[in-house]
C-alpha positions in Angstrom: -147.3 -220.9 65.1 -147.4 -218.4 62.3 -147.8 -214.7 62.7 -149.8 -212.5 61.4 -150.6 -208.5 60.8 -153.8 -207.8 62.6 -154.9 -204.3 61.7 -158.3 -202.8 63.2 -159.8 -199.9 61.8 -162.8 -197.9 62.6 -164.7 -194.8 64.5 -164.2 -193.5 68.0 -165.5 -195.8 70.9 -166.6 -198.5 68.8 -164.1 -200.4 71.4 -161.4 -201.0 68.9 -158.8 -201.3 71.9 -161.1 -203.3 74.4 -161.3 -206.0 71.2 -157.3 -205.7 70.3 -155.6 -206.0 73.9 -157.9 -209.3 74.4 -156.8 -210.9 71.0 -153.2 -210.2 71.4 -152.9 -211.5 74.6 -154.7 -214.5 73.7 -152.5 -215.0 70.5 -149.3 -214.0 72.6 -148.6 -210.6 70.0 -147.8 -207.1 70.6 -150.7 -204.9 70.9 -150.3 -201.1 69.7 -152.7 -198.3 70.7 -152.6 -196.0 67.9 -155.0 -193.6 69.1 -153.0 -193.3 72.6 -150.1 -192.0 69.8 -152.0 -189.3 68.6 -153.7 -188.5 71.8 -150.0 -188.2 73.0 -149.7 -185.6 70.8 -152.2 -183.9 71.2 -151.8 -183.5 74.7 -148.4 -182.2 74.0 -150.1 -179.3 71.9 -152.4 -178.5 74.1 -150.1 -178.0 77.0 -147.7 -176.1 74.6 -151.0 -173.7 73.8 -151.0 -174.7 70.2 -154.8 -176.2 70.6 -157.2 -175.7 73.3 -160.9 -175.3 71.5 -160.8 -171.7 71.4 -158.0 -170.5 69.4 -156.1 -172.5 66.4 -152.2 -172.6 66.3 -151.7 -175.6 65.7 -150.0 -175.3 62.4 -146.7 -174.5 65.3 -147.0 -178.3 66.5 -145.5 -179.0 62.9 -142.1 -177.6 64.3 -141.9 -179.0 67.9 -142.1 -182.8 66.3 -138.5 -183.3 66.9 -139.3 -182.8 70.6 -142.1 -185.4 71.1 -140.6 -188.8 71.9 -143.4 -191.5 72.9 -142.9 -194.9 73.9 -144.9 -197.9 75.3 -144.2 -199.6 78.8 -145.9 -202.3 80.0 -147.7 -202.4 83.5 -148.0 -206.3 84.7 -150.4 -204.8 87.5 -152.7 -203.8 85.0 -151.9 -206.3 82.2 -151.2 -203.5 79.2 -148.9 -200.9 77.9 -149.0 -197.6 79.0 -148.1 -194.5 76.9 -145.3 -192.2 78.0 -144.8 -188.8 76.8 -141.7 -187.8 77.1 -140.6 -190.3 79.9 -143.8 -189.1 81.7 -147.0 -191.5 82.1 -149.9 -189.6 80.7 -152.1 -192.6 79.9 -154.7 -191.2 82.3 -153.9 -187.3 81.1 -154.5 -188.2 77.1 -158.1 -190.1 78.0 -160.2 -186.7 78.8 -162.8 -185.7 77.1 -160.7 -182.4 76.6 -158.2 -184.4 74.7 -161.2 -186.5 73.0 -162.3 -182.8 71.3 -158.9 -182.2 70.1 -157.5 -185.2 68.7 -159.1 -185.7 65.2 -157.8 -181.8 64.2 -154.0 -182.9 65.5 -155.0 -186.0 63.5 -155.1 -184.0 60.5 -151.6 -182.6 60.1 -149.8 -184.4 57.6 -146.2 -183.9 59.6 -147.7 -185.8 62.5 -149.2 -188.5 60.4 -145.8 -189.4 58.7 -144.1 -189.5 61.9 -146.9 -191.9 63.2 -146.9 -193.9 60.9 -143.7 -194.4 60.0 -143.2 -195.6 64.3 -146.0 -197.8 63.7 -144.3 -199.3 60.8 -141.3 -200.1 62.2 -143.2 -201.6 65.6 -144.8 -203.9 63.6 -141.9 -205.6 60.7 -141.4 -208.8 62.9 -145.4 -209.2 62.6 -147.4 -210.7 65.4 -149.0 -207.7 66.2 -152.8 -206.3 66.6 -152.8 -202.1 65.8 -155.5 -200.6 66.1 -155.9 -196.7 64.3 -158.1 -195.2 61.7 -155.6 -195.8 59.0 -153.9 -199.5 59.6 -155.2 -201.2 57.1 -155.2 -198.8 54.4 -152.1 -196.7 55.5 -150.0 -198.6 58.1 -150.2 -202.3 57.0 -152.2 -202.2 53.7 -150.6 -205.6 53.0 -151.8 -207.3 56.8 -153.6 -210.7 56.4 -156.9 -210.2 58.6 -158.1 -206.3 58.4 -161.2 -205.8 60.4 -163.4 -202.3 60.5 -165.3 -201.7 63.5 -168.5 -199.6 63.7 -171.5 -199.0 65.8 -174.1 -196.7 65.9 -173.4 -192.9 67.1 -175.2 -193.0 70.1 -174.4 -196.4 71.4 -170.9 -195.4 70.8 -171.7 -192.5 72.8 -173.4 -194.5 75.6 -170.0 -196.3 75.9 -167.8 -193.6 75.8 -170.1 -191.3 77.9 -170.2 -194.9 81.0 -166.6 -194.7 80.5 -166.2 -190.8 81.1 -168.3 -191.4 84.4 -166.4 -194.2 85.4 -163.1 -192.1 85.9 -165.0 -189.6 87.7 -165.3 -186.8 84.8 -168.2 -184.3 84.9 -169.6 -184.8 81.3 -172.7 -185.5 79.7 -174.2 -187.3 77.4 -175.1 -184.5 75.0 -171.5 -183.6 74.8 -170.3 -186.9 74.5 -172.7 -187.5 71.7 -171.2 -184.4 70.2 -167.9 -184.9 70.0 -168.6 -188.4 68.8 -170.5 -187.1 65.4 -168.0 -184.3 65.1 -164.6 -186.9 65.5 -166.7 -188.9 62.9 -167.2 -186.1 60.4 -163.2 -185.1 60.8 -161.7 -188.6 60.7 -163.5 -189.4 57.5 -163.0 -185.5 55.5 -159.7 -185.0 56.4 -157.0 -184.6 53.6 -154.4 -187.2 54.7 -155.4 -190.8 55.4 -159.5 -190.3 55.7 -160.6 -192.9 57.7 -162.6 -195.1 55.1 -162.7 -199.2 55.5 -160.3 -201.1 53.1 -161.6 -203.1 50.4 -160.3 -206.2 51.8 -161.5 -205.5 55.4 -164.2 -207.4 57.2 -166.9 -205.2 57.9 -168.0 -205.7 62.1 -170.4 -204.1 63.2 -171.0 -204.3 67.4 -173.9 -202.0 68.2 -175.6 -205.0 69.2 -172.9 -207.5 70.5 -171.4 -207.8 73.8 -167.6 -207.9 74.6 -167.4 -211.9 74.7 -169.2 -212.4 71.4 -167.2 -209.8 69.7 -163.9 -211.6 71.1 -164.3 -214.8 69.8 -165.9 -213.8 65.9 -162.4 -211.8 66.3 -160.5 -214.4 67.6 -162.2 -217.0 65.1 -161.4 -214.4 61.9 -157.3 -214.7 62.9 -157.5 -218.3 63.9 -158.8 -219.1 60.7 -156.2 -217.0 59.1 -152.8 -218.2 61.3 -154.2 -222.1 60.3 -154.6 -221.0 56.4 -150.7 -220.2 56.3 -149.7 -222.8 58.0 -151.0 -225.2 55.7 -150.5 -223.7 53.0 -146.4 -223.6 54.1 -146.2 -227.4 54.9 
């Protein structure tokens, strides 16, 4: 079968990664958590003391690059890849709310940016792959064959995120959730280097109103229709 680029952009908790692990295990491709990379980071400047909400050093994360090495492992007991930091697991550590408030400002910095993307570039040259980021389609893979961008409303987004939070036994609320939701939108899409904005050639999804099976298979459907196109048009 042929294999394709599959790169899914779009705002926070819009369940970008939900959507993305499904598809590439039913097509049988890598699947690459962007956002766990820069959460990654982030993490790491927060434990150095370069960010932490009340103070802002993090123009000093610029020269501690060298020393962030972040891989992916995969866990058959849960079925996904698990970020590593380091050679320590922090995919539970990077999914705080804590981290959530942080991310889009480490986002920013143009040094981390090129040394994301450039990783991400190089995971994905033997194609089959889903990524899924705020700057795949545009950035990363501008040239992919099937570029979705994923929205939802703010507050349903927030609902989700805000279930989710609870679920892993964090004391948030809603209010706060809701927060940091408008405020990752507001810094994703103004920032200097790679805004978050949907490529021309994207499909446009919007899930405020769809539940996880539908969204799987108009997802599925897009690439399916894709993979068959190129493999007529080869024979």
């Amino acid at each position: 079968m042929t294999k394709i680029t599959i790169a899914i952009d779009g705002y926070s908790s819009t369940g970008k990664s939900t959507i993305a692990k499904q598809l590439a295990k039913a097509l049988e491709y890598v699947y690459v958590d962007t956002g766990a990379m820069y959460r990654a980071v982030t993490l790491y400047a927060m434990r150095r003391g370069f960010v932490d909400g009340s103070k802002n050093d993090i123009s000093l994360l610029s020269g501690s690059l060298s020393e962030i090495k972040l891989r992916f492992e995969y866990n058959e007991v849960l079925g996904y890849s698990e970020m590593y930091l380091n050679d320590e697991n922090v995919e539970k550590d990077i999914r705080t709310l804590e981290v959530s408030k942080n991310v889009s400002r480490v986002a920013e910095l143009q040094e981390v940016r090129e040394k994301l993307v450039h990783m991400q570039q190089e995971m994905g040259k033997s194609k089959g792959i889903v990524m899924d980021g705020r700057d795949i389609g545009t950035v990363v893979f501008p040239d992919a064959e099937l570029k979705v961008f994923m929205t939802a409303s703010a507050d349903k987004r927030a609902y989700r995120r805000y279930k989710e939070l609870l679920d892993k036994g964090e004391k948030v609320t809603y209010e706060d959730v809701l927060k940091n939701v408008e405020s990752r939108d507001y810094i994703d899409s103004h920032r200097e280097f790679s805004p978050l904005r949907q490529a021309e050639d994207a499909i446009p999804f919007d899930n405020s109103d769809m539940g996880l099976e539908e969204q799987f298979e108009r997802m599925y459907n897009f690439a399916l229709r894709i993979i068959n196109k190129d493999e007529k048009g080869a024979n």
